[in-house]
C-alpha positions as CSV (number, residue, x, y, z in Angstrom):
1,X,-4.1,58.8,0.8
2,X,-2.8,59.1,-2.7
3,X,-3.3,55.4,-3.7
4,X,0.0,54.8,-4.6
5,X,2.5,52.1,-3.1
6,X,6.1,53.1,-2.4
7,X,8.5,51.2,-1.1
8,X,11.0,52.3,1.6
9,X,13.0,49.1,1.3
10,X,16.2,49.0,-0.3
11,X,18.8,46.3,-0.1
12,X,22.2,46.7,-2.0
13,X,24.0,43.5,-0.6
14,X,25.0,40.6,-2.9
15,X,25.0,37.4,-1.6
16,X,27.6,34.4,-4.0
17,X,26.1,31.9,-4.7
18,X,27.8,28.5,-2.9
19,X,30.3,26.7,-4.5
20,X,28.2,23.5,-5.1
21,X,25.4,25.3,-6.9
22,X,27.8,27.6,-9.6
23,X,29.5,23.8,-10.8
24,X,26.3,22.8,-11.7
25,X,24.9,26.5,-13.5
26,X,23.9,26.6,-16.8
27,X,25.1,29.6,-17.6
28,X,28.6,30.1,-16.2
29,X,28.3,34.2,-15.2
30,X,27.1,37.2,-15.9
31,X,29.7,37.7,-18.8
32,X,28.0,34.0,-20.4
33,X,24.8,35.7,-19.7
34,X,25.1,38.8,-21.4
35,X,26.5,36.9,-24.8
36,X,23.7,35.0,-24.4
37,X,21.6,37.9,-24.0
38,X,23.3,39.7,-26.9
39,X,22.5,36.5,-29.0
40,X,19.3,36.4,-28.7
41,X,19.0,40.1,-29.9
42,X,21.1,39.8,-33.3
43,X,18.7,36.9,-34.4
44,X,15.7,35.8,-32.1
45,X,14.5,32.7,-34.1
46,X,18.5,31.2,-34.8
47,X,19.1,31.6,-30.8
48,X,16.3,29.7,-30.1
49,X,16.4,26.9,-32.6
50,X,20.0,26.7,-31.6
51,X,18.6,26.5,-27.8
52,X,15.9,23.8,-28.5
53,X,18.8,21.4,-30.6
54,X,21.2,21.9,-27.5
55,X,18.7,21.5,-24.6
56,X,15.8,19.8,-25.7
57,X,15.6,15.7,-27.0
58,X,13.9,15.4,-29.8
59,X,11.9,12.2,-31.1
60,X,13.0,13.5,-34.5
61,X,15.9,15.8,-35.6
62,X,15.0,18.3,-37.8
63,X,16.6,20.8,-39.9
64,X,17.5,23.9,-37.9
65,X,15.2,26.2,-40.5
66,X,12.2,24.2,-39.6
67,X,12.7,24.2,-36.2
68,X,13.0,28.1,-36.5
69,X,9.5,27.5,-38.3
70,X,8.3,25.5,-36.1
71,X,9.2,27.2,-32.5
72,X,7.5,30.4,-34.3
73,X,4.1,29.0,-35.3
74,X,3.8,25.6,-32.1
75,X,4.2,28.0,-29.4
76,X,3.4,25.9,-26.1
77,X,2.3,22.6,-27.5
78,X,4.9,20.2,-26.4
79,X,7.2,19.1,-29.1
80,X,8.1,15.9,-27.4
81,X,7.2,12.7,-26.2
């Protein structure tokens, strides 16, 4: 026994999602996904301040540089209430 797990299950199916549940996705496909995704690479900090002014409410609206700030140095703590 060589200790090592391999798998000898492979599934290549795809399975669409219902109708009901893609009205109601966030991101609309995998094109939106992949901008997203390219985003996110060009400038970390800007995609994710952008993210937490579109998605999140907050008690006080800040400036988007200290929100890049901020998202960088609160990590976790819960930034409303």
């Amino acid at each position: 026994m060589s200790g090592e797990i391999e798998s000898v299950m492979q599934e290549s199916r795809i399975f669409p999602a219902p109708e009901a549940f893609v009205a109601q996705a966030n991101v609309s496909g995998m094109e939106a996904y992949q901008a997203l995704c390219a985003e996110a690479q060009r400038d970390h900090g800007a995609f994710w301040a952008r993210m937490a002014h579109e998605n999140l409410i907050w008690k006080n609206h800040l400036p988007v540089r200290l929100t890049i700030r901020m998202l960088r140095f609160i990590n976790g703590l819960q930034m409303v209430s």
